[in-house]
PDB file as gemmi writes it, atoms N, CA and C in Angstrom:
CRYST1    1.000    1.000    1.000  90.00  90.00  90.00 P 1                      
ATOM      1  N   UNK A   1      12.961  13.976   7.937  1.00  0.00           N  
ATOM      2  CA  UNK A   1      12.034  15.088   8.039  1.00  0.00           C  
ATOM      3  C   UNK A   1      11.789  15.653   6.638  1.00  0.00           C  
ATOM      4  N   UNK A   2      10.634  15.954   6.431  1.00  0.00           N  
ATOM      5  CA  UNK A   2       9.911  16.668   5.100  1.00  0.00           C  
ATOM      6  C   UNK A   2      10.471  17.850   4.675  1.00  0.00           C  
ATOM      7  N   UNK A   3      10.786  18.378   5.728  1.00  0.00           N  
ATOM      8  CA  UNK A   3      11.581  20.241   5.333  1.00  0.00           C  
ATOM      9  C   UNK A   3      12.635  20.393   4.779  1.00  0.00           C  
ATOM     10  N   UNK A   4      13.457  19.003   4.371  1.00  0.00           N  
ATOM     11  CA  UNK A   4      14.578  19.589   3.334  1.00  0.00           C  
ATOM     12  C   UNK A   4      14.150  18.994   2.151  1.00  0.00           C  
ATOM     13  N   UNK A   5      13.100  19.446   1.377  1.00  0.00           N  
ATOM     14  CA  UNK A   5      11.985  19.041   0.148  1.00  0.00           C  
ATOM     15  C   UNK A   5      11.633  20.425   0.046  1.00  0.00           C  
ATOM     16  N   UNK A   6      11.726  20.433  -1.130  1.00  0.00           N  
ATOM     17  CA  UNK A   6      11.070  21.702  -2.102  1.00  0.00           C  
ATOM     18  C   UNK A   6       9.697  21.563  -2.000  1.00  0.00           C  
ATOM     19  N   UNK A   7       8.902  23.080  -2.801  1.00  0.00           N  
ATOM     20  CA  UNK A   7       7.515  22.907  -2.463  1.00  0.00           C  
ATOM     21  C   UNK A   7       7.115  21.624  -3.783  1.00  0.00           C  
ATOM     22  N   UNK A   8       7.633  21.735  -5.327  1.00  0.00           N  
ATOM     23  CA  UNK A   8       7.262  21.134  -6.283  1.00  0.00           C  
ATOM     24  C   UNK A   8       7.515  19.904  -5.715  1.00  0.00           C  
ATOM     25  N   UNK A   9       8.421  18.779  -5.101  1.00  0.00           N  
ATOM     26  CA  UNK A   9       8.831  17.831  -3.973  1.00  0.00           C  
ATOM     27  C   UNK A   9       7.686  17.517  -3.263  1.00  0.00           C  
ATOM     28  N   UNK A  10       7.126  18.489  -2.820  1.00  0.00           N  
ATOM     29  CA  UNK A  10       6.465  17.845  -1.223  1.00  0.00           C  
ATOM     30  C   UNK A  10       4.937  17.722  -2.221  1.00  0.00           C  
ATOM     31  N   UNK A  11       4.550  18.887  -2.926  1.00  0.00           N  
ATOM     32  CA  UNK A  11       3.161  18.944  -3.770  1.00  0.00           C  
ATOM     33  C   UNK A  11       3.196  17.394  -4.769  1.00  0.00           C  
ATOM     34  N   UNK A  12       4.454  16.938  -5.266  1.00  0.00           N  
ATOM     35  CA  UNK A  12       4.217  15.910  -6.304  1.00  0.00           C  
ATOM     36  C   UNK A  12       3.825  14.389  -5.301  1.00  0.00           C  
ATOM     37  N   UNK A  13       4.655  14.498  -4.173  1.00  0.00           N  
ATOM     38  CA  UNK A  13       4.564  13.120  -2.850  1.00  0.00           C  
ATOM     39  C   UNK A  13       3.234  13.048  -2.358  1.00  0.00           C  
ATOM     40  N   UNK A  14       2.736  14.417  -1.857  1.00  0.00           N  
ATOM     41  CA  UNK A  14       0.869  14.665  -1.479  1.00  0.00           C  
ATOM     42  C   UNK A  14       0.458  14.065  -2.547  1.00  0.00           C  
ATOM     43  N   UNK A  15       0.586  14.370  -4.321  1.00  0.00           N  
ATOM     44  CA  UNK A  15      -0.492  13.930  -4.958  1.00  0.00           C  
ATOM     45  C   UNK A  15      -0.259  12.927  -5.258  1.00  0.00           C  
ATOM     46  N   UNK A  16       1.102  11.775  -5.396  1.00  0.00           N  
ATOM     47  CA  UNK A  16       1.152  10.550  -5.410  1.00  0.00           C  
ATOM     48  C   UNK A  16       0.450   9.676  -3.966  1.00  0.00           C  
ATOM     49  N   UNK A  17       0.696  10.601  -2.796  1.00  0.00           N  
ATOM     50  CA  UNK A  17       0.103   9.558  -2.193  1.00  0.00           C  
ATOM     51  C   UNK A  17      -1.477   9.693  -1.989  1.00  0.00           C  
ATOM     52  N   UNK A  18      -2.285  10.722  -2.300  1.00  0.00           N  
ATOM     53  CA  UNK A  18      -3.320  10.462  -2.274  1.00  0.00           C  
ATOM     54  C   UNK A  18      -4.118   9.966  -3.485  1.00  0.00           C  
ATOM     55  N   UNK A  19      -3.021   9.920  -4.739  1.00  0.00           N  
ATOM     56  CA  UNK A  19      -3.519   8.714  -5.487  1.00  0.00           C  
ATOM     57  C   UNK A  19      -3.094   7.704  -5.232  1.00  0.00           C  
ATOM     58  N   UNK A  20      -2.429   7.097  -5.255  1.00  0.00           N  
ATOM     59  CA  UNK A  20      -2.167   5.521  -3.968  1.00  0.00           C  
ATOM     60  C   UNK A  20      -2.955   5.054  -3.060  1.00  0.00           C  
ATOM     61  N   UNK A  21      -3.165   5.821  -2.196  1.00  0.00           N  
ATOM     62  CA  UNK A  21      -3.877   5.957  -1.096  1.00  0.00           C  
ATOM     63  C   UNK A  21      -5.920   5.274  -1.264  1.00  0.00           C  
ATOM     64  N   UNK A  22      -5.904   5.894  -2.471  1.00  0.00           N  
ATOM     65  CA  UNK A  22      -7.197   5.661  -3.266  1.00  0.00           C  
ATOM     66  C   UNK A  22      -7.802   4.339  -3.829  1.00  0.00           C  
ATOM     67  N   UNK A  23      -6.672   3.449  -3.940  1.00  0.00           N  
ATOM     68  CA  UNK A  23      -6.407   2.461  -4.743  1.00  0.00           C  
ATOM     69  C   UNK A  23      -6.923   1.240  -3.414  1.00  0.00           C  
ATOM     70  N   UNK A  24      -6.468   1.888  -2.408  1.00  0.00           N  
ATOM     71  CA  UNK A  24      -6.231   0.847  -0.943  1.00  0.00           C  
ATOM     72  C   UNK A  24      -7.681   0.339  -0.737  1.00  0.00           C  
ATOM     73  N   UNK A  25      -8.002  -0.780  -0.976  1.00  0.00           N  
ATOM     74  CA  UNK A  25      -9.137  -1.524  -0.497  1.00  0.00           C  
ATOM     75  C   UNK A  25      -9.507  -1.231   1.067  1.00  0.00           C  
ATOM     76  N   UNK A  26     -10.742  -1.202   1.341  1.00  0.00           N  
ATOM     77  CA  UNK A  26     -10.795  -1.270   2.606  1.00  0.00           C  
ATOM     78  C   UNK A  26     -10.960  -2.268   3.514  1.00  0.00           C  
ATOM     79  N   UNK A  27     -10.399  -3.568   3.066  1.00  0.00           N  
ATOM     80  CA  UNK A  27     -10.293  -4.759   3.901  1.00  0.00           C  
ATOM     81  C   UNK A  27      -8.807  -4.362   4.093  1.00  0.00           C  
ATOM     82  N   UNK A  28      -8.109  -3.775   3.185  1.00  0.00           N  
ATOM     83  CA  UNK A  28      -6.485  -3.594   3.343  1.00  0.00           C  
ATOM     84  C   UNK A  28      -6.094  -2.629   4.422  1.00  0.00           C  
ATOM     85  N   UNK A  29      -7.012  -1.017   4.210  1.00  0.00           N  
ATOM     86  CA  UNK A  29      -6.505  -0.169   4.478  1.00  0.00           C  
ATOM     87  C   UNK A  29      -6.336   0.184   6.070  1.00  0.00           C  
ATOM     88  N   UNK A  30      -4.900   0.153   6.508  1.00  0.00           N  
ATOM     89  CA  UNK A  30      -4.899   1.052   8.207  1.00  0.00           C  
ATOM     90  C   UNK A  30      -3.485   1.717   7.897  1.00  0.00           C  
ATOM     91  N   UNK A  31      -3.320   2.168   9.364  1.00  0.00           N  
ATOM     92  CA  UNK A  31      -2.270   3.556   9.130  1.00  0.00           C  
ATOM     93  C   UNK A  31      -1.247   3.107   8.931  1.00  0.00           C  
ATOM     94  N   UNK A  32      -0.487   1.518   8.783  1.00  0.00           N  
ATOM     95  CA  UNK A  32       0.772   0.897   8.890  1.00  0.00           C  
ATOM     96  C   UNK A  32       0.838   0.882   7.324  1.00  0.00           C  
ATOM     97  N   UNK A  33      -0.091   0.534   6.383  1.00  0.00           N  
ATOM     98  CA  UNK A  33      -0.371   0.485   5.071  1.00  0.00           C  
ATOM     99  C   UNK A  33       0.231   1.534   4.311  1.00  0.00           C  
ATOM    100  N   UNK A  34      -0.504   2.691   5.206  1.00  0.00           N  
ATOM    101  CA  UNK A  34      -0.686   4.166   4.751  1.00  0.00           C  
ATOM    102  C   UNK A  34       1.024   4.594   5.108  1.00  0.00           C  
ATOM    103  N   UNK A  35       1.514   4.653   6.134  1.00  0.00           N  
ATOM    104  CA  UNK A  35       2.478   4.953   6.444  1.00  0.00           C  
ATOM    105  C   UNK A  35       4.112   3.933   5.627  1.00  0.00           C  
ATOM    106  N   UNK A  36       3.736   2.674   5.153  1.00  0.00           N  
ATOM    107  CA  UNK A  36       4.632   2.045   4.400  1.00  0.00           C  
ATOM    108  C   UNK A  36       4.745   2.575   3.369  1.00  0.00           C  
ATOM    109  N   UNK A  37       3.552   3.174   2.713  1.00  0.00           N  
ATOM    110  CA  UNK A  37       3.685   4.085   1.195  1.00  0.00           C  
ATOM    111  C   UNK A  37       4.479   4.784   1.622  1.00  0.00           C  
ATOM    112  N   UNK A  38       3.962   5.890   2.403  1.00  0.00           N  
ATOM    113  CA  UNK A  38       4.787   7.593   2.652  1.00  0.00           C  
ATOM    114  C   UNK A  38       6.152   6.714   2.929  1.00  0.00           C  
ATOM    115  N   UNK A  39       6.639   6.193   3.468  1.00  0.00           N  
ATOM    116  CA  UNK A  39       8.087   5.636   3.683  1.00  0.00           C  
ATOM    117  C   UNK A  39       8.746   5.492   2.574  1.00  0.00           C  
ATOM    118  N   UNK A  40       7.959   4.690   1.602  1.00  0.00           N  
ATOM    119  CA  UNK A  40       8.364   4.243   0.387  1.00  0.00           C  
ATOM    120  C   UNK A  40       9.205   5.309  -0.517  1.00  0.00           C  
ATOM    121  N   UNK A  41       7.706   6.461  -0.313  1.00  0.00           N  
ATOM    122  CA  UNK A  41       7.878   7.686  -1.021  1.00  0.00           C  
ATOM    123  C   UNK A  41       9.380   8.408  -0.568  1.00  0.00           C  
ATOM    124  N   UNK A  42       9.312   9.043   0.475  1.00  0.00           N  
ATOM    125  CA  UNK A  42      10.488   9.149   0.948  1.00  0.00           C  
ATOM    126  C   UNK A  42      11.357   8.708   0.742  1.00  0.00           C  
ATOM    127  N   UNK A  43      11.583   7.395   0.615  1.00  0.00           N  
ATOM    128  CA  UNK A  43      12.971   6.815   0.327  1.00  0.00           C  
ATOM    129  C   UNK A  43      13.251   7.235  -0.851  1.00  0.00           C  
ATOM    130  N   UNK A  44      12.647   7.070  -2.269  1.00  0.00           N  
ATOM    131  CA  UNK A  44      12.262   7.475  -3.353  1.00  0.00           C  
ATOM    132  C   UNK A  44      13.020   9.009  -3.436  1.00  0.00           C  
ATOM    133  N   UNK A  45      12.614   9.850  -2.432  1.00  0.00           N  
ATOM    134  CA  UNK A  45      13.271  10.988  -2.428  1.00  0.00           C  
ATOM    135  C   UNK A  45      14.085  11.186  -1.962  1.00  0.00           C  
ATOM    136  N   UNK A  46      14.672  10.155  -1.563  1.00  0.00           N  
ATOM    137  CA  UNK A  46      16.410  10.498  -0.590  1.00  0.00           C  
ATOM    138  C   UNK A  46      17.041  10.026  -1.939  1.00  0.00           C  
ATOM    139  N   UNK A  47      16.721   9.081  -2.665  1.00  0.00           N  
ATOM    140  CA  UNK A  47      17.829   9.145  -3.841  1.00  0.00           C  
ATOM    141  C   UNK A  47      17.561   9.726  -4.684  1.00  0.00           C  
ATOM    142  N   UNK A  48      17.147  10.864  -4.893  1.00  0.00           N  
ATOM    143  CA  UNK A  48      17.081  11.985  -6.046  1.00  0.00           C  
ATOM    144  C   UNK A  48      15.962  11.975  -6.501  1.00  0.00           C  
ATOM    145  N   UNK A  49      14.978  10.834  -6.597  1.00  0.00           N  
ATOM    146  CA  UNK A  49      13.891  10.513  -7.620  1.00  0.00           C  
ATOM    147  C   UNK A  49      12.809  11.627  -7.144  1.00  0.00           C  
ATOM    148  N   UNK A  50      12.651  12.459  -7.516  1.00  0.00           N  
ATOM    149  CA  UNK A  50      11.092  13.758  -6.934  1.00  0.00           C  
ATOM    150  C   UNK A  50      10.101  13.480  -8.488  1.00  0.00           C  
ATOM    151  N   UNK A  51       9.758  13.369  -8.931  1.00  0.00           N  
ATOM    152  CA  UNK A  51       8.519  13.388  -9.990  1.00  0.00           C  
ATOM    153  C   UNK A  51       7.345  12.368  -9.083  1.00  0.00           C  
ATOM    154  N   UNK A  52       6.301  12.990  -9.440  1.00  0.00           N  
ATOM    155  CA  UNK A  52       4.892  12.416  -9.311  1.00  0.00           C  
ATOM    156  C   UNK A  52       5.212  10.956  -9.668  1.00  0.00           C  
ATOM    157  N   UNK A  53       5.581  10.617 -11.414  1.00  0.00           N  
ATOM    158  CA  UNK A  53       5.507   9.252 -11.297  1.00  0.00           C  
ATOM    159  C   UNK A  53       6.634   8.390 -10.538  1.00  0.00           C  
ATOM    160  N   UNK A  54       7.624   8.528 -10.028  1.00  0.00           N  
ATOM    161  CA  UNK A  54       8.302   8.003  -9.403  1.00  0.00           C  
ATOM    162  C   UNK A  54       7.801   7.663  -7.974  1.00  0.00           C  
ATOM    163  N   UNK A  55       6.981   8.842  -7.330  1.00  0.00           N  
ATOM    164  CA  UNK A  55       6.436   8.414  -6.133  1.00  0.00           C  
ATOM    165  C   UNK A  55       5.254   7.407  -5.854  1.00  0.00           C  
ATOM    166  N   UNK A  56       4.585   7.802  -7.213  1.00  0.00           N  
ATOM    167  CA  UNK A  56       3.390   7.107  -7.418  1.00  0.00           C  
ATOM    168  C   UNK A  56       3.849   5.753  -7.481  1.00  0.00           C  
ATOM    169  N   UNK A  57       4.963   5.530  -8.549  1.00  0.00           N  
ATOM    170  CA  UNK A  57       5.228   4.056  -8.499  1.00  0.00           C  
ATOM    171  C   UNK A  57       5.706   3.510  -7.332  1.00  0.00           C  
ATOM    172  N   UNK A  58       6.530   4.191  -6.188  1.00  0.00           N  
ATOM    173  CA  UNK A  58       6.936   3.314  -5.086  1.00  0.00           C  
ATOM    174  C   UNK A  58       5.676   2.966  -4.541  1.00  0.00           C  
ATOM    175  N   UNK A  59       4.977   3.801  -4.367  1.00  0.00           N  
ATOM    176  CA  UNK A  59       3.550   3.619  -3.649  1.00  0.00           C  
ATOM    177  C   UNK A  59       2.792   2.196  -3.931  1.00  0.00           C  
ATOM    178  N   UNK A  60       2.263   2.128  -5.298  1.00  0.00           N  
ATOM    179  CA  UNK A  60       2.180   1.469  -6.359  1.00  0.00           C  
ATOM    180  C   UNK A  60       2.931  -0.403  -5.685  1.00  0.00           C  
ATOM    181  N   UNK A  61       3.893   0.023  -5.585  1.00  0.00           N  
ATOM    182  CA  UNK A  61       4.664  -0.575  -5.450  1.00  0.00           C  
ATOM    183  C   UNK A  61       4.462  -1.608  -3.891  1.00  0.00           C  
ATOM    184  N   UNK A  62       4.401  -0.699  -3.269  1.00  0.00           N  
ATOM    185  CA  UNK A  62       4.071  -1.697  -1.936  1.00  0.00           C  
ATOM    186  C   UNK A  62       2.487  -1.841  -1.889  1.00  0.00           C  
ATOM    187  N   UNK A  63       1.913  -1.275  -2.484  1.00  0.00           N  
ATOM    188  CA  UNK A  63       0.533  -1.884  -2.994  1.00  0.00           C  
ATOM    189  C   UNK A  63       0.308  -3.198  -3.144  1.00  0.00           C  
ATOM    190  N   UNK A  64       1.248  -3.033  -4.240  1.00  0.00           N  
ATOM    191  CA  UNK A  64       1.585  -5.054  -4.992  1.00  0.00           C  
ATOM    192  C   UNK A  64       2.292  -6.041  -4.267  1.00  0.00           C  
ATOM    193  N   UNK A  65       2.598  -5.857  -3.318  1.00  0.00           N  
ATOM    194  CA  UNK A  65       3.095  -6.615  -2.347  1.00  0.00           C  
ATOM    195  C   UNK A  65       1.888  -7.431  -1.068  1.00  0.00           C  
ATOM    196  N   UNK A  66       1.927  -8.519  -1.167  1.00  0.00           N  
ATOM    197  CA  UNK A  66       1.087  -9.650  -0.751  1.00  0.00           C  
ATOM    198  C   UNK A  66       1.213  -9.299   0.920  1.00  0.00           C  
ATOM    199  N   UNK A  67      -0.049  -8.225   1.275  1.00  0.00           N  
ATOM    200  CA  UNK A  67       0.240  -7.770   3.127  1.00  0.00           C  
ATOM    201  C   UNK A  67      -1.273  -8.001   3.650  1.00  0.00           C  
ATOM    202  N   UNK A  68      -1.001  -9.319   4.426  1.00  0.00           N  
ATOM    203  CA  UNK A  68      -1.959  -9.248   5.315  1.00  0.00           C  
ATOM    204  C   UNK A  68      -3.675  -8.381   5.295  1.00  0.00           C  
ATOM    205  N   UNK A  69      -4.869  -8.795   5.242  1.00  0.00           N  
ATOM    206  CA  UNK A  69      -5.603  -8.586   5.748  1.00  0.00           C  
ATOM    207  C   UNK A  69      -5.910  -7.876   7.005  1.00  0.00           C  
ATOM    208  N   UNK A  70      -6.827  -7.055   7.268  1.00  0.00           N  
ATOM    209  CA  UNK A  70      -7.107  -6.412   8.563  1.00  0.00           C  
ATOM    210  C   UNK A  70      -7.510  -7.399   9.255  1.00  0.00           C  
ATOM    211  N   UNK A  71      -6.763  -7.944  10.708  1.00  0.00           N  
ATOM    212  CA  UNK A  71      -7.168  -9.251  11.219  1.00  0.00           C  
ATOM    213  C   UNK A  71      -6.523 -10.652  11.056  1.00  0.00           C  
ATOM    214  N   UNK A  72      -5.925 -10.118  10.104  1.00  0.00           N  
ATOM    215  CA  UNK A  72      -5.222 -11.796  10.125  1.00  0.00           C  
ATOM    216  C   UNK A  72      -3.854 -11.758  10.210  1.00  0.00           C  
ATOM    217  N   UNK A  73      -2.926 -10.803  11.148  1.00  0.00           N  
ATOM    218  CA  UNK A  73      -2.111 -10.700  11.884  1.00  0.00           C  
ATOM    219  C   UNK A  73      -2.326 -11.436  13.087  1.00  0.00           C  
ATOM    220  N   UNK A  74      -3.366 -11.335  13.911  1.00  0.00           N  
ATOM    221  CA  UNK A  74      -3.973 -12.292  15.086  1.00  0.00           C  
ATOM    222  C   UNK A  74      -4.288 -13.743  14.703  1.00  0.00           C  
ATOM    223  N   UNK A  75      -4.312 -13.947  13.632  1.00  0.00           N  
ATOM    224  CA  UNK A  75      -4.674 -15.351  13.330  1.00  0.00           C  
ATOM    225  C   UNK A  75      -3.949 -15.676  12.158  1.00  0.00           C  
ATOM    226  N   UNK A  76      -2.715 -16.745  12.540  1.00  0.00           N  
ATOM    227  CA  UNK A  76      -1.779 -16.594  11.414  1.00  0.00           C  
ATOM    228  C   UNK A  76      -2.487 -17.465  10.579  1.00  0.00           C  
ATOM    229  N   UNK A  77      -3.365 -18.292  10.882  1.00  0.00           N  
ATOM    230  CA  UNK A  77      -4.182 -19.724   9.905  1.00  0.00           C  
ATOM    231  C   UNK A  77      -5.205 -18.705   9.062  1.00  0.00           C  
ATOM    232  N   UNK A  78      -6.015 -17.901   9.652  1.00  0.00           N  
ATOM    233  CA  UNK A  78      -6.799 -17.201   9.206  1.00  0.00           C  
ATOM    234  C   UNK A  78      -6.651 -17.438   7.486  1.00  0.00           C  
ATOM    235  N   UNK A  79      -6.007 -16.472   6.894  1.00  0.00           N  
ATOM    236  CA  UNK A  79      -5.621 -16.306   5.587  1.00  0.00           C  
ATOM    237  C   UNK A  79      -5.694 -17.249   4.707  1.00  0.00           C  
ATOM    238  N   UNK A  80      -5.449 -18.723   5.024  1.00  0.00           N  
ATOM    239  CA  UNK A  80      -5.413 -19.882   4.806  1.00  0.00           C  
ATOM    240  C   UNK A  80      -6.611 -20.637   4.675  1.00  0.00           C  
ATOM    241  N   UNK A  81      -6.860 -20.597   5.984  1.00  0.00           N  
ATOM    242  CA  UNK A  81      -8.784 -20.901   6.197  1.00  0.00           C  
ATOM    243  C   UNK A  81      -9.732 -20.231   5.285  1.00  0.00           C  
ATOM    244  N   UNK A  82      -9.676 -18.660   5.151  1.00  0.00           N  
ATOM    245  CA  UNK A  82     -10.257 -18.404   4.024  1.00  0.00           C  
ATOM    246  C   UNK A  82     -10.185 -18.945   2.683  1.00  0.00           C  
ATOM    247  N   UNK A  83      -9.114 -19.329   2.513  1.00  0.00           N  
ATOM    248  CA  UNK A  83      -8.787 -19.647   0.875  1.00  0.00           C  
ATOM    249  C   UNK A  83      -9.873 -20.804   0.693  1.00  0.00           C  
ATOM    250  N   UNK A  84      -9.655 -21.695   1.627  1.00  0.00           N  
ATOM    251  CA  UNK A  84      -9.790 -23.255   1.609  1.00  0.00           C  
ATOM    252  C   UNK A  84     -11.321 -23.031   1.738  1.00  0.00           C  
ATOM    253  N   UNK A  85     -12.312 -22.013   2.647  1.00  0.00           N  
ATOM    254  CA  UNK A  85     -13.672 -21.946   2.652  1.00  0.00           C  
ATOM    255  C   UNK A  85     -14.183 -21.421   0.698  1.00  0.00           C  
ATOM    256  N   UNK A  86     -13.171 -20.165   0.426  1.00  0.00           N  
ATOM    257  CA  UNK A  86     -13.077 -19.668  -1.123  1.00  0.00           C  
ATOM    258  C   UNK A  86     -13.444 -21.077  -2.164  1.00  0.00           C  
ATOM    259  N   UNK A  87     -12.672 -21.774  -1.920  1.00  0.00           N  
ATOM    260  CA  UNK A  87     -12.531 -23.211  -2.945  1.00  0.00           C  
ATOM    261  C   UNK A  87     -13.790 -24.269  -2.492  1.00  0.00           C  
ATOM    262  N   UNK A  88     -14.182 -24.282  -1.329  1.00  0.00           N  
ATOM    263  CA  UNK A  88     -15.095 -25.026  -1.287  1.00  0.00           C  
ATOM    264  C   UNK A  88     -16.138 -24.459  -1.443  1.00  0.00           C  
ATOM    265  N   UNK A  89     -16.780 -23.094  -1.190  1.00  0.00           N  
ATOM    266  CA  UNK A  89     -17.719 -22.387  -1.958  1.00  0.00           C  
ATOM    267  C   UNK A  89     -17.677 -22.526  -3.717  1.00  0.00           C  
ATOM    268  N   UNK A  90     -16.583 -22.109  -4.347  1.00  0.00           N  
ATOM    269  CA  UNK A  90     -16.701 -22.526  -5.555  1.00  0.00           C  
ATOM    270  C   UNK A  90     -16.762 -23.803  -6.319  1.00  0.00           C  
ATOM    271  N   UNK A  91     -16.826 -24.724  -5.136  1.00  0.00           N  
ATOM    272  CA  UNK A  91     -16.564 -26.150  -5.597  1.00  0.00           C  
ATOM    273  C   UNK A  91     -18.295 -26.557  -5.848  1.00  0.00           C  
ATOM    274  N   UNK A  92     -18.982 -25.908  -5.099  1.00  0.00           N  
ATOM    275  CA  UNK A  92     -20.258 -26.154  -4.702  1.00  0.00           C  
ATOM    276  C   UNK A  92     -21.005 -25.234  -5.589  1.00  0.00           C  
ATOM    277  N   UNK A  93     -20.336 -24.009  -5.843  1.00  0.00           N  
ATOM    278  CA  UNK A  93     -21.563 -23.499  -6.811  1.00  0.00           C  
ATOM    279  C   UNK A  93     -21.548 -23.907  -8.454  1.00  0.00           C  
ATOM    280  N   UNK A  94     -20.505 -24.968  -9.202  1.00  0.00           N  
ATOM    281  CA  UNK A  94     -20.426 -25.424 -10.333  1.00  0.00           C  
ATOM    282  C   UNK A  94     -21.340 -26.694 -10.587  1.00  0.00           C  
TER     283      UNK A  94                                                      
END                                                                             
């Protein structure tokens, strides 16, 4: 729970995650995305770390981590199939 966080705590996590938050493509972005940051963040603050850039970087952080497309949870080939259509489009426009 958020309530054993100071106000400077809870104000630096809001503005890391809505700069994070910003960054999120919208082929990427849903609430599991959104909610893995704030987790992140949190954790971040259970071991002492409260500064803006510390939150920002966990955020940051699962950003850079290789997650699924909207949709291609239902189709585990999906992701794959795209690549392979990616390469043969570029094969064709050289």
């Amino acid at each position: 729970m958020l309530i054993e966080y100071d106000q400077t705590t809870l104000a630096n996590m809001t503005a890391a995650l809505d700069s994070v938050c910003k960054k999120i493509s919208p082929g990427r972005d849903s609430p599991e995305l959104r909610r893995r940051i704030a987790d992140a963040m949190i954790e971040v603050a259970r071991d002492g770390r409260r500064t803006f850039v510390d939150f920002r970087a966990a955020g940051m952080n699962v950003l850079s981590e290789r997650l699924p497309q909207r949709g291609e949870g239902s189709f585990p080939g999906l992701a794959q199939a795209r690549h392979i259509a990616r390469a043969i489009r570029a094969k064709f426009k050289s």
